[in-house]
Structure formats: C-alpha cells, structure tokens
ZAGUSE-833283 format. One record per residue (C-alpha): residue in one letter; x, y, z; residue number from 1. Coordinates in nm, 2 decimals. Example, Ala and Ser with C-alpha at 12.3 -4.5 7.8 and 13.67 -1.06 7.14 Angstrom:
<sites>
SITE   residu        u        v        w   num
SITE        a     1.23    -0.45     0.78     1
SITE        s     1.37    -0.11     0.71     2
</sites>
This chain:
<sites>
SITE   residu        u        v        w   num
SITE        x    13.23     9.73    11.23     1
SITE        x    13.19    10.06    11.32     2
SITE        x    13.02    10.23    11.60     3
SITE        x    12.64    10.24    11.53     4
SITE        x    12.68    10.01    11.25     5
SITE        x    12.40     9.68    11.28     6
SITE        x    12.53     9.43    11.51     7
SITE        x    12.51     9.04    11.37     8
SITE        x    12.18     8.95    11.56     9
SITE        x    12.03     9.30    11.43    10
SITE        x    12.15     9.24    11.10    11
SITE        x    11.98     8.86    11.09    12
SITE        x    11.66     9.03    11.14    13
SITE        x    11.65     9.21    10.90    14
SITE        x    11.84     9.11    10.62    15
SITE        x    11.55     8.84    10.53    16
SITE        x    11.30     9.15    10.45    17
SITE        x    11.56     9.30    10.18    18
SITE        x    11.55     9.23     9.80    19
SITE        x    11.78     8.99     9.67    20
SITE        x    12.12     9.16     9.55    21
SITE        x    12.12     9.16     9.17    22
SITE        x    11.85     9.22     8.95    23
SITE        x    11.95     9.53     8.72    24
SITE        x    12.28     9.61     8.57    25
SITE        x    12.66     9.48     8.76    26
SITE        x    12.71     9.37     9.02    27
SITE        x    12.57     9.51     9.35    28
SITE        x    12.76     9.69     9.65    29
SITE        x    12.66     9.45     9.98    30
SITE        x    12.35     9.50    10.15    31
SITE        x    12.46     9.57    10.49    32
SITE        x    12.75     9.77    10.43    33
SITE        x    12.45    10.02    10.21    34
SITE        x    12.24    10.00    10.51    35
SITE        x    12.49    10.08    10.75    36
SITE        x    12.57    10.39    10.59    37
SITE        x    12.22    10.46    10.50    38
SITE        x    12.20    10.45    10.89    39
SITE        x    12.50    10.68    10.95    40
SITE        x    12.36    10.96    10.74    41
SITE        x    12.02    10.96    10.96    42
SITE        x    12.18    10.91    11.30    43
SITE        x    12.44    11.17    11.20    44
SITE        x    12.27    11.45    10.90    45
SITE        x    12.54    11.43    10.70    46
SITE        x    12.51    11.49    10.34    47
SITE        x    12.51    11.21    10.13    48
SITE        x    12.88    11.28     9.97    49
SITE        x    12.98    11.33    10.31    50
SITE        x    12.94    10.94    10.40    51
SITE        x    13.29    10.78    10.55    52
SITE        x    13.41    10.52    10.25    53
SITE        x    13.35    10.23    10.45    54
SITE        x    13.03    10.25    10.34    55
SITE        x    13.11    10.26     9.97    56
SITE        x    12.98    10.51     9.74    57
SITE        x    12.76    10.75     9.86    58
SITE        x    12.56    10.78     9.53    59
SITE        x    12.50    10.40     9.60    60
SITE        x    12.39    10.45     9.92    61
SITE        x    12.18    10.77     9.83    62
SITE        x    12.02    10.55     9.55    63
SITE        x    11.95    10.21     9.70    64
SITE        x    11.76    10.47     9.99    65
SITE        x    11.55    10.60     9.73    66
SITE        x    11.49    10.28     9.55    67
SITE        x    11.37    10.12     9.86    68
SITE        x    11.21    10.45     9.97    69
SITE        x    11.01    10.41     9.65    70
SITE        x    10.93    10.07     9.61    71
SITE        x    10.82    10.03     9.96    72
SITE        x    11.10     9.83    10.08    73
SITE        x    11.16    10.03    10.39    74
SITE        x    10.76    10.01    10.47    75
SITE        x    10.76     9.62    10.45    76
SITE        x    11.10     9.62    10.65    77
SITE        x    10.92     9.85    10.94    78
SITE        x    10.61     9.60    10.93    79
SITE        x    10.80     9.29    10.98    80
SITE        x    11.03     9.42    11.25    81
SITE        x    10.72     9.56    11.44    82
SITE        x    10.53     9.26    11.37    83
SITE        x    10.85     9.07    11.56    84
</sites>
C-alpha cells in the first residue's frame, strides 16, 4: 500500500457503493487498486499517463473515472459516505 492509498477500514466503506466488477467485455482491473490511483491523480495533478504502475493502466483508471463520473457512481458514493 502506498502512501495516500485507502486504508482497509476506508476501503470497507466504500467498496459496498461501487458497481459490481464485470459487466462489459474481459475481465476487469480491481476496484481499489482503480480508485487508488484515481485518488493519486487528484491529490497529486498528474496527467493521467503519468500514473505510477501500481495502479495499472492509466487508460483504465482514466476510463473507469469517467464511467463513474457519468453514470453517477461518484454522486451516489459521496451520498452514502456523507449520509454515514
């Protein structure tokens, strides 16, 4: 785990408001390694290609964001942690 990355009690609050993995196409990079990067990019700026590997690709990171970002994942998330 790296420094800023979700501890184990963050990451059991909030892993319940995330989709399921699957759904479309292969198989699907792990939710909280996505996240944590997703995480990184904001705390630090970086571009997007600029993300550390551990986080896995950067265009999967960049596109789970903007999937979430669309379908209102991040605005239920946001709900349920404030409503906690």
């Amino acid at each position: 785990m790296g420094r800023g990355d979700l501890t184990n009690r963050e990451w059991s609050l909030l892993e319940p408001h995330l989709p399921p993995l699957g759904g479309r196409g292969g198989r699907w990079s792990d939710h909280r390694m996505v996240v944590n990067g997703i995480l990184f990019r904001v705390r630090t700026g970086v571009p997007w290609r600029d993300l550390p590997e551990r986080h896995g690709s950067w265009k999967t990171v960049y596109e789970r964001h903007r999937r979430w970002s669309a379908d209102g994942t991040w605005d239920r998330i946001l709900q349920a942690v404030q409503a906690d």
